[in-house]
C-alpha positions in Angstrom: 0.0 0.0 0.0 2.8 2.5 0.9 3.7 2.1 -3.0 0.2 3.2 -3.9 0.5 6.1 -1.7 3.7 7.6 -3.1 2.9 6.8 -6.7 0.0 9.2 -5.7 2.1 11.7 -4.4 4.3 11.5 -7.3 1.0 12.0 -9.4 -0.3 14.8 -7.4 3.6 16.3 -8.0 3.3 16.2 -11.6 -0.1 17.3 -11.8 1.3 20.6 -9.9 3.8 21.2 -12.2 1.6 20.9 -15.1 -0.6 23.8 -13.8 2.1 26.2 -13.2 3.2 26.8 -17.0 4.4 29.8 -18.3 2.1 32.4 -18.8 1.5 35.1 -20.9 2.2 38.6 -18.2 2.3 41.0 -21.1 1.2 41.2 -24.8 2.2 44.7 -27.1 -0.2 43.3 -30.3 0.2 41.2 -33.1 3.2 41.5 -35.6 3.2 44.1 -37.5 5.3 45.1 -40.8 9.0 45.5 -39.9 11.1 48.8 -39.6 14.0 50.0 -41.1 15.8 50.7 -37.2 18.5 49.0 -36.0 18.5 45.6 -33.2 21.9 45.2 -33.4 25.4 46.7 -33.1 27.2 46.0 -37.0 29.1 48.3 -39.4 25.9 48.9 -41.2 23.8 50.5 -38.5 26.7 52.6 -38.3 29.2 50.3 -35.6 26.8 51.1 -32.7 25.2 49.1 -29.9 21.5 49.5 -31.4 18.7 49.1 -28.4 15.1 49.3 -29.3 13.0 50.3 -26.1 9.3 49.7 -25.7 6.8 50.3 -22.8 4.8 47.8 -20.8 2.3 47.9 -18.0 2.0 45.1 -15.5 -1.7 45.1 -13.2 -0.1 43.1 -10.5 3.3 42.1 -8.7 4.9 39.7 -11.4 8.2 37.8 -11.7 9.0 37.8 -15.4 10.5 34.7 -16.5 11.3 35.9 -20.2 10.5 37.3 -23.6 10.5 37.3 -27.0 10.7 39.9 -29.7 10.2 39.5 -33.7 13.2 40.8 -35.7 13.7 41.0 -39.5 17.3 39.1 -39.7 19.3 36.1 -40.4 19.0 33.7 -37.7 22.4 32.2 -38.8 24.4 35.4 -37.6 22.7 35.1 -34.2 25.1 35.2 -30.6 22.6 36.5 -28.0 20.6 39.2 -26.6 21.1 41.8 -24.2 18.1 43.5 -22.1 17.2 45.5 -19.6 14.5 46.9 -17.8 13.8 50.5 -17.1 11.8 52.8 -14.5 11.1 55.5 -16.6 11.2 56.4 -20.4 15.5 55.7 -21.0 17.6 58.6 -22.0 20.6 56.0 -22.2 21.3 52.5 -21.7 22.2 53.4 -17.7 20.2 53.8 -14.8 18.4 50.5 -15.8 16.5 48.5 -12.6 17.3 45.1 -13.9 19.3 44.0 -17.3 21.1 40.8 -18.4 22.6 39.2 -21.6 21.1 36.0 -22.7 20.8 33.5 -25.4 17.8 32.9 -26.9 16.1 30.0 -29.1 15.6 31.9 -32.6 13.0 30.4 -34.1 10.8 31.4 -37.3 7.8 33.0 -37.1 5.2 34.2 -39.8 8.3 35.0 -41.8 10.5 37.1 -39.3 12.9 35.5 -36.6 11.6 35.4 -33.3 13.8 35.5 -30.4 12.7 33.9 -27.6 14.6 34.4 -24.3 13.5 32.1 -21.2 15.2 31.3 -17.1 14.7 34.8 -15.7 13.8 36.2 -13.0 12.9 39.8 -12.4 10.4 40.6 -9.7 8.6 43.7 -10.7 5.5 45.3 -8.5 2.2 46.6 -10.5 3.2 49.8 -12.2 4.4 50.9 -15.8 8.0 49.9 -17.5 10.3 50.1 -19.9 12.3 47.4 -21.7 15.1 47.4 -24.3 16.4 45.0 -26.6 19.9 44.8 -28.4 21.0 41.6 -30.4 24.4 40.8 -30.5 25.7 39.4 -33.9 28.4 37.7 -35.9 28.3 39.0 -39.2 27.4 42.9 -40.8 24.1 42.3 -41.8 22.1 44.0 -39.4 18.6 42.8 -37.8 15.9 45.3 -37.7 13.0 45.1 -35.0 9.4 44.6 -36.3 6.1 46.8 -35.5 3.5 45.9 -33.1 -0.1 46.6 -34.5 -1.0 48.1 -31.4 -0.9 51.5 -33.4 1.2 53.7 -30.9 4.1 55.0 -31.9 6.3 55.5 -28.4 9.2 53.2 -28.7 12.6 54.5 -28.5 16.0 53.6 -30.3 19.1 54.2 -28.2 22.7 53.5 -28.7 25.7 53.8 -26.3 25.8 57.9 -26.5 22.0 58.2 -25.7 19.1 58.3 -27.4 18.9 58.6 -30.8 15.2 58.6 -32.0 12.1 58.7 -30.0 8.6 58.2 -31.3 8.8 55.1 -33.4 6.4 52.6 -33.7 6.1 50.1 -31.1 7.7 46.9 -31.2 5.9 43.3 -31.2 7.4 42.0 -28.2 5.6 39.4 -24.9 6.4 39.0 -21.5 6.3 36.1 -20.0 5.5 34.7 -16.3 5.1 31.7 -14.4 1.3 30.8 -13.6 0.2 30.2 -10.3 -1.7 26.8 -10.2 -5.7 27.7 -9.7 -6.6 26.9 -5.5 -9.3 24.4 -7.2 -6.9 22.1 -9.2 -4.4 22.6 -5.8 -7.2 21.8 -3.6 -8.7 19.2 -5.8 -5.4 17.3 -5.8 -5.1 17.5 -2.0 -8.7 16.5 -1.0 -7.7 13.4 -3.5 -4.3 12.5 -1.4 -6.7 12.6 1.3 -8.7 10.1 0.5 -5.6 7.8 -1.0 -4.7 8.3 3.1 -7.5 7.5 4.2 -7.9 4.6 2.4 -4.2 3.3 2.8 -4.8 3.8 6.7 -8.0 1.6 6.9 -6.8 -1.0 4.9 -3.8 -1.4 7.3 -6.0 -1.6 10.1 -8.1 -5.0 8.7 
């Protein structure tokens, strides 16, 4: 019987996991067309460090586990990605509250590359952000970020000396979390180890 039981807790582990999943925490709108500004620092974007920069609003304390933005590009050339996470609207690629470098799985998307980056971990309370993107490559042939249909037009295109356009159109980017499994499925699951207890317990006893 004491197999029965763990196998059951082993079950009810699973289960668990398969209820917390990753979740979507932020959406900036379908893909749009692409741009002609710079997600990447090679000789024909002029040898800069190119960063797009969008803004997000989270309704709620989240922990964002990753992201991924749609680029027009050749996958081959890829390295990785750098981000970060601003307070405010940037003015440079300083002052940032959280910012990493990354790799992400580049993958193909309804004909752009889609980088998608995944394992972080940046707690963030309720409250509006901003977040930045800069892909690293291997060859001169730049990537360029691609349009959000959301219709604003507030992104921001930064290089290591500052700014260096505002008021482009926003980028297609998500934000990912980790969801919380619902308190039915966790209390469903307990009330069945229960009984799997109970049952175990009165068996032992004939």
């Amino acid at each position: 019987m004491r197999h029965i039981v763990l196998s059951s807790i082993a079950l009810a582990a699973s289960m668990l996991a398969g209820v917390s999943h990753a979740a979507v925490a932020y959406d900036n709108g379908s893909i749009g067309p692409s741009t002609s500004w710079c997600v990447s620092g090679v000789n024909q974007c002029g040898g800069a460090s190119w960063t797009i920069a969008d803004n997000f609003t989270l309704t709620t304390a989240t922990v964002l586990t990753g992201f991924e933005n749609w680029n027009l590009g050749a996958p081959a050339i890829y390295v990785s990605t750098n981000w970060r996470i601003w307070a405010n609207q940037p003015t440079s690629l300083s002052e940032t509250i959280a910012s990493g470098n990354a790799v992400a799985t580049i993958t193909e998307d309804a004909g752009f590359t889609l980088a998608s980056v995944s394992g972080l971990a940046v707690s963030l309370n309720a409250g509006s952000y901003w977040i930045g993107f800069n892909h690293i490559l291997s060859a001169d042939n730049p990537w360029t970020y691609v349009t959000s249909s959301s219709g604003q037009a507030n992104a921001v295109q930064l290089y290591e000396g500052g700014v260096n356009v505002s008021g482009l159109t926003d980028a297609a980017f998500r934000l990912h979390t980790s969801a919380v499994p619902e308190p039915e499925s966790v209390a469903l699951i307990l009330a069945g180890l229960a009984v799997v207890g109970v049952a175990s317990r009165r068996r032992a006893a004939c």
